[in-house]
C-alpha positions as CSV (number, residue, x, y, z in Angstrom):
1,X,132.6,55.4,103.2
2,X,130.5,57.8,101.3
3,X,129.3,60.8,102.8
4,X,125.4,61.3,102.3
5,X,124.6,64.1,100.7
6,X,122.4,66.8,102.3
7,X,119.0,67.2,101.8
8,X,117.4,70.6,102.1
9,X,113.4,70.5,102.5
10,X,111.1,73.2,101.6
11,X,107.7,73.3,102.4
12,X,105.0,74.6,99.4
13,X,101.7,75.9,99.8
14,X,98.7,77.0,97.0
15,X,99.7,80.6,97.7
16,X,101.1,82.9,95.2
17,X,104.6,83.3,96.4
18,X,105.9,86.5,97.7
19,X,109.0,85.9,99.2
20,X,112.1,87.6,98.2
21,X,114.4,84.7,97.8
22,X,112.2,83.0,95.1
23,X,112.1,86.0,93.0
24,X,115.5,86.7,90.8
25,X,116.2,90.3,89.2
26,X,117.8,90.3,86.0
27,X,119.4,93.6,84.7
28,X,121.5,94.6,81.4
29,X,118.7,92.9,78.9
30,X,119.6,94.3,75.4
31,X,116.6,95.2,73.4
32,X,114.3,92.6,71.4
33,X,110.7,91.9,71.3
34,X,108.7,91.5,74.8
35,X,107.5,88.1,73.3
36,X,111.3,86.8,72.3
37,X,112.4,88.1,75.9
38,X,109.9,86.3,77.8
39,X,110.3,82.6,75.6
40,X,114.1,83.6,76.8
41,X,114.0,84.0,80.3
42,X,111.4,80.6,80.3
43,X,113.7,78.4,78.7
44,X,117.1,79.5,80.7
45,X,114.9,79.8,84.0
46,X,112.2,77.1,83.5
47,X,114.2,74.2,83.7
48,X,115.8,74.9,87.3
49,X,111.9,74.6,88.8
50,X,108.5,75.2,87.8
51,X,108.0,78.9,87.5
52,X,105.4,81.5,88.9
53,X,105.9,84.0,86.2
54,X,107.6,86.2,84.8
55,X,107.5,90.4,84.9
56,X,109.5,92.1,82.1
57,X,109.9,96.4,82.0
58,X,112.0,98.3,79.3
59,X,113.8,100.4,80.8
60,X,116.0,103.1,78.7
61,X,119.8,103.9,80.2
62,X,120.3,107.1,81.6
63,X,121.7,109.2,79.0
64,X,125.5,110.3,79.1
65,X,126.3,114.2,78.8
66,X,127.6,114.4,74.9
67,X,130.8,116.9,76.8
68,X,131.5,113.5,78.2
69,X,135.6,112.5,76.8
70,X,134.1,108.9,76.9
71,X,132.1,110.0,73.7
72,X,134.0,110.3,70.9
73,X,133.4,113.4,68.1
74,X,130.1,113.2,66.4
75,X,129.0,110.2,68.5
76,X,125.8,111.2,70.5
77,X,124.7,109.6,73.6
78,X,122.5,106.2,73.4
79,X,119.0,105.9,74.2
80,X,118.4,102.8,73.4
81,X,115.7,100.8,75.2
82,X,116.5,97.2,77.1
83,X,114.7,96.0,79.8
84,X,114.8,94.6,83.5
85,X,112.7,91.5,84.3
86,X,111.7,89.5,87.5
87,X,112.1,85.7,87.5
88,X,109.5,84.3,90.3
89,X,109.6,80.5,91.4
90,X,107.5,78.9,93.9
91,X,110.6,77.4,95.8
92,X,113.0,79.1,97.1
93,X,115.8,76.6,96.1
94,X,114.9,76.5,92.8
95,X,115.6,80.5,92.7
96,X,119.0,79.4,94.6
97,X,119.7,76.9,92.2
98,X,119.2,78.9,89.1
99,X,121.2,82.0,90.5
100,X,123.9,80.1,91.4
101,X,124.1,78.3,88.3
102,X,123.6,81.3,85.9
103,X,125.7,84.3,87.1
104,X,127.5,85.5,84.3
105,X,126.1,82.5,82.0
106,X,123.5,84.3,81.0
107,X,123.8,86.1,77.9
108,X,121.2,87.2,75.4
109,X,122.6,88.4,72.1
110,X,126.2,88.9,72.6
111,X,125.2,91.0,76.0
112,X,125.9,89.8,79.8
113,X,123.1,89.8,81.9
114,X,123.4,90.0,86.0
115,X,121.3,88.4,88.0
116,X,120.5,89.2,91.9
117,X,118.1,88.2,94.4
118,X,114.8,90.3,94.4
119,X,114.7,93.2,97.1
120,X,111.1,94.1,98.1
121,X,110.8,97.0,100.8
122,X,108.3,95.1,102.6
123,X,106.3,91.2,101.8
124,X,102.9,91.0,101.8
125,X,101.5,91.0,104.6
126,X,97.6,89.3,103.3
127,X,98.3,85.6,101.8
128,X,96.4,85.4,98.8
129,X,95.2,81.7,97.3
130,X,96.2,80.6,93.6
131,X,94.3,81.1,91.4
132,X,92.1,78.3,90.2
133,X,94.8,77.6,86.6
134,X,97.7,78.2,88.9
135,X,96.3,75.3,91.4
136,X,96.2,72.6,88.5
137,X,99.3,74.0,87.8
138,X,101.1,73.1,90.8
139,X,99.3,69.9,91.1
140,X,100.6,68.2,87.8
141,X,104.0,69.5,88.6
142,X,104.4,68.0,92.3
143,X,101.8,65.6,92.0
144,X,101.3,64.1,88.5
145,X,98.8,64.7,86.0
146,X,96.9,61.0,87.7
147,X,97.8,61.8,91.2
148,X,94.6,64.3,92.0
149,X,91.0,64.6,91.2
150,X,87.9,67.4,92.0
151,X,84.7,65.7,92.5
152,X,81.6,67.8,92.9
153,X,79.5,67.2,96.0
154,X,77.0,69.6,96.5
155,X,76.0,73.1,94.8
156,X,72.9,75.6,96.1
157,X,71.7,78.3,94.2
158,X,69.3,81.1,95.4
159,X,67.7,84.3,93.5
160,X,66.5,87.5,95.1
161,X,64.9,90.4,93.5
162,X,66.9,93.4,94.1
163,X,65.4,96.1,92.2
164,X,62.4,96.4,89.3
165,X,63.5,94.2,86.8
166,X,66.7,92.9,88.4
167,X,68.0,90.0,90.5
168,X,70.7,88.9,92.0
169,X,71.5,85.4,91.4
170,X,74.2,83.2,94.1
171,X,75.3,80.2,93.4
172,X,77.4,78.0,96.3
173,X,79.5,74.9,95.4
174,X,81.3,72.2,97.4
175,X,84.3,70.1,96.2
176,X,86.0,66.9,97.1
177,X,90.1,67.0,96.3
178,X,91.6,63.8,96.4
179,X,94.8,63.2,96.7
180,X,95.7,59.9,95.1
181,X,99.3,58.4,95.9
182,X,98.4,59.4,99.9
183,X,94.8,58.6,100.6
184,X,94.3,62.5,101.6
185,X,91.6,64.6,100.8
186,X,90.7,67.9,101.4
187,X,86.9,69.8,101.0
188,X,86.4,73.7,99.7
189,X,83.6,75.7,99.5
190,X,83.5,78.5,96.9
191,X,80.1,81.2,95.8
192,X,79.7,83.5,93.6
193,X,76.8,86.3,93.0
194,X,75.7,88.2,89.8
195,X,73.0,90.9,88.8
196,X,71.4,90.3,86.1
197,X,68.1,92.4,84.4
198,X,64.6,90.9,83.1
199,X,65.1,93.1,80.0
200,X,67.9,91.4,78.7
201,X,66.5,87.5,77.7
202,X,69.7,86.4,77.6
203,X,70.9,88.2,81.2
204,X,70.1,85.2,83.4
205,X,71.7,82.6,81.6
206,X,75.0,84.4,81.1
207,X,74.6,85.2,85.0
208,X,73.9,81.8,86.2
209,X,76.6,80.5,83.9
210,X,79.2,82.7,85.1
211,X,78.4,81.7,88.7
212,X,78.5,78.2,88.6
213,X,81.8,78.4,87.1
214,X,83.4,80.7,89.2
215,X,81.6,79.4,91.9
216,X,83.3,76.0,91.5
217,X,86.9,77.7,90.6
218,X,86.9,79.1,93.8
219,X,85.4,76.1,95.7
220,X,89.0,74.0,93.9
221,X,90.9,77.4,95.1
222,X,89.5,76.8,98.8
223,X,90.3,72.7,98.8
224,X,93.9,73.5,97.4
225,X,94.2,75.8,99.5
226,X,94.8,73.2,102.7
227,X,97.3,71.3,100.8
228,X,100.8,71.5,101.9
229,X,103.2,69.8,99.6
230,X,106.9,69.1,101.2
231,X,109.7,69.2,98.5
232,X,112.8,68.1,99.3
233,X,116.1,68.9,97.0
234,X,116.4,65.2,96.0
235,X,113.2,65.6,93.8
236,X,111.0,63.7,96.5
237,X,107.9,64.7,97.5
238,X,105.2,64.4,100.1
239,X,102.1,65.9,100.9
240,X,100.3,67.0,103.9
241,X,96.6,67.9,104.4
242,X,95.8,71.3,106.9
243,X,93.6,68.8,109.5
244,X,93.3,72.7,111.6
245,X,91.1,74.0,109.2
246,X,87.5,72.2,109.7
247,X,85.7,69.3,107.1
248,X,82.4,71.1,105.7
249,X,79.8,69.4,107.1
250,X,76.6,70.8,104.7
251,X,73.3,68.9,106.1
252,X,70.9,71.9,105.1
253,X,70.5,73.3,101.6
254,X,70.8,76.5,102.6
255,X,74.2,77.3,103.8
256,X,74.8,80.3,106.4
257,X,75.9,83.6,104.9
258,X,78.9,83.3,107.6
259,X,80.4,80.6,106.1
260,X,80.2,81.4,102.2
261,X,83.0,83.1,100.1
262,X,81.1,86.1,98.7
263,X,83.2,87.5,95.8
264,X,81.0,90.4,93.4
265,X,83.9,91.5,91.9
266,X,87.3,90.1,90.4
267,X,90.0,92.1,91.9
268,X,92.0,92.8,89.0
269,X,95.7,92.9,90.7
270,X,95.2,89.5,91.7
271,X,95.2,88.3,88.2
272,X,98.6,89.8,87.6
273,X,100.0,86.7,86.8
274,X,97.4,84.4,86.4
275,X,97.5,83.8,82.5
276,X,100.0,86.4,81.0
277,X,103.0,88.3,81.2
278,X,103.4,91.3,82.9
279,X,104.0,94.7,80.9
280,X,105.0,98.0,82.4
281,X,102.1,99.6,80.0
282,X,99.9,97.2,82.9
283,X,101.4,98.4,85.9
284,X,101.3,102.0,87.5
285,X,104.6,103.4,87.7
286,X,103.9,103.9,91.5
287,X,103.9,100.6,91.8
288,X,107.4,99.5,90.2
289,X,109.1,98.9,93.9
290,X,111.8,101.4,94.2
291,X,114.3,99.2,95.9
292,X,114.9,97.4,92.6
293,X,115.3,100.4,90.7
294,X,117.8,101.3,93.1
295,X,119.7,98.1,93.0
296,X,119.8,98.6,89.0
297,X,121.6,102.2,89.4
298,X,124.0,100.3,91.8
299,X,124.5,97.1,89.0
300,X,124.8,99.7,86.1
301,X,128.0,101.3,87.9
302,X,129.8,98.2,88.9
């Protein structure tokens, strides 16, 4: 009689993914091109799951005393720059997989890499949605490119006069996601709200523009948002709609402030991974987590 074999089950929602045991450090990266390192670590990492992204930082050894008898006469110490990178999946057993499967198989020209599980001093403690390209992402990955659609229902727009010569212009959208292969569907409600000045011709239109768009991005953002997806570790998946979280139920055109997403600004460390690669020229050097550099001085000794 065959024994069945286990199924582990993970449960995935539109969030970016913070957890510890879906990011992998990689250390001992010789040095190439931030471009050739990043196509690397995609095509060894991407195919154990669908990845989040991908943070690369050089990072230059610590130099060895030149008295040192390792050194040999005339031979100076190295300083030549590799890097350290983070590998982040949106499931934690595709992290597992691929650390399992890759310790001391990766190798990128001629030099051993090793590869641990990420150690952050603390997790986030504030969920934050995907973003709107990270959403269609995840959706054609779990749920096929035919297996969802965004229908728009409603939109409102308003215009106030905020000073001489300016206005502020708010736009509010409403969006139907429907989820195909289960008969689900889930509503979001996204706004946005611009300035824009009387003495520029062409100020409203790039205003108005701007807000329907990001309007509707963040309306898909709030829908996706109430989508759970269950992934098991046989490839099947299921999905699940939030029924806690309440249907919109718009019968006015003008919606109450209480209930609208009001965004003026775009947060710029939320787009951190959104659309590119991460650079330690991008990122304050207060913010590279200390833990990992620690567990780097502990890797480059054993």
């Amino acid at each position: 009689m065959n024994k069945r074999e286990k199924v582990s089950v993970e449960i995935l929602d539109f969030i970016s993914p913070d957890a510890n045991r879906k990011s992998l450090f990689i250390t001992g990266i010789p040095y190439m091109t931030e471009e050739e390192l990043v196509e690397l670590l995609h095509s060894s990492f991407s195919k154990y799951g669908l990845l989040y992204g991908t943070q690369v930082f050089p990072y230059t050894p610590r130099l060895q005393a030149p008295s040192s008898p390792t050194l040999k006469d005339g031979q100076g110490a190295s300083n030549q720059t590799g890097y350290y990178a983070f590998v982040n999946f949106y499931l934690a057993m595709s992290a597992r997989r691929a650390k399992d499967d890759l310790i001391g198989k990766v190798n990128f020209k001629g030099t051993e890499c090793k590869i641990t599980f990420a150690k952050r001093k603390k997790e986030a403690t504030e969920k934050k949605t995907l973003h709107f390209s990270k959403c269609q992402e995840v959706a054609n990955n779990f749920l096929g490119f035919n297996g969802w659609s965004v229908s728009l229902k409603c939109t409102d727009s308003e215009t106030n006069a905020t000073e001489e010569h300016t206005y502020k212009v708010r736009e509010v959208c409403v969006v139907r996601l429907d989820l195909k292969t289960d008969g689900l569907h889930a509503e979001g409600l996204g706004a946005w709200e611009e300035i824009y000045c009387t003495n520029d011709p062409t100020s409203r239109g790039k205003a108005v523009c701007k807000c329907k768009k990001l309007a509707y991005q963040r309306a898909v953002e709030n829908a996706f948002s109430k989508v759970i997806i269950v992934v098991l570790s046989n490839g099947k998946v299921a999905v699940e709609v939030d029924t806690t979280q309440p249907e919109l139920l718009l019968t006015e055109k003008v919606l109450d402030d209480e209930n609208v997403l009001k965004i003026n600004e775009i947060d710029t460390d939320t787009l951190m991974f959104e659309d590119d690669d991460v650079t330690l020229s991008e990122v304050p050097e207060e913010d590279i987590d200390a833990a990992n550099l620690h567990i780097l001085h502990e890797l480059e000794e054993v």
